[in-house]
N, C-alpha and C positions, 0 to 999 in steps of 0.2 A: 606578385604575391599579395599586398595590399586588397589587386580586386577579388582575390578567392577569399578572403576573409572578409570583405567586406558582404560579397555576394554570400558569405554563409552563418551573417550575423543578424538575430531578428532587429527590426526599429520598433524600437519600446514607442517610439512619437508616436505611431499608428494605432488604433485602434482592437485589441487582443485577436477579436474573431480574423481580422484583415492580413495577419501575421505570418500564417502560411504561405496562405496565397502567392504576399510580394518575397519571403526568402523564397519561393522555388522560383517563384519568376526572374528574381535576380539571378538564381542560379543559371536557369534557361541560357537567359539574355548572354552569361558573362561566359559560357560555351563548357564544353565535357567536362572540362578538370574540376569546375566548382561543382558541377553535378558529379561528377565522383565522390570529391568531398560531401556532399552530401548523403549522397546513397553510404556512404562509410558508416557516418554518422545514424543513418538509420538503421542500420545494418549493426551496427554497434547496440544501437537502444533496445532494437527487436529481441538480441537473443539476453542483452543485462536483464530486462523485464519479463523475459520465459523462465531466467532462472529466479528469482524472486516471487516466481506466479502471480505478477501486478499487471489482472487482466484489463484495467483500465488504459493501463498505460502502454499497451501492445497494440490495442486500439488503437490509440492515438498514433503512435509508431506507422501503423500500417496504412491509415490515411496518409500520412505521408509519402509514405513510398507509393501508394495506390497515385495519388497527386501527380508525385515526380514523373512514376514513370507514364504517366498519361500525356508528360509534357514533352518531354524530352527528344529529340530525335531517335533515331536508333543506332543510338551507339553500342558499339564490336564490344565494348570492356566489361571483362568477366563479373566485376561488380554488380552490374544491373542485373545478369543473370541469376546472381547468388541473391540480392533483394528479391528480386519477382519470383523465385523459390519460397522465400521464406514469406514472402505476402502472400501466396498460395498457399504455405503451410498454417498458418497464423488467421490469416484475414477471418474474419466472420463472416458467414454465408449468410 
């Protein structure tokens, strides 16, 4: 339990631009269930900021999950389906 929260908490030490990068990486590294937990999490953020119309923040959102699932194996769990929908729905061309 400890490493899914540790893999899905940012390090403030690090420098802000750098902070993506190492949560997904950690996630990667620590195998599907923290990258579930994550994709959750984005999946969560994508549609709170569709209903607020905070197109900034959708952006942001969808780099992420653009990120994750560029890294990720290919994993079966319906999760990453339902992100990589909504990053097709959302993402900006």
């Amino acid at each position: 339990m400890t490493r899914l929260v540790v893999a899905n908490t940012r390090d403030t030490n690090i420098p802000k631009e750098l902070r993506k990068d190492d949560l997904i990486r950690r996630c990667v590294e620590t195998g599907e269930q923290a990258c579930i937990i994550k994709a959750l999490d984005t999946i969560d953020g994508i549609k709170h900021y569709v209903k607020t119309n905070n197109k900034d923040e959708i952006k942001l959102k969808c780099s992420y999950a653009k990120h994750l699932l560029s890294l990720i194996p290919k994993y079966s769990n319906k999760v990453f389906i339902e992100l990589q929908n909504l990053l097709d729905k959302y993402e900006e061309k």
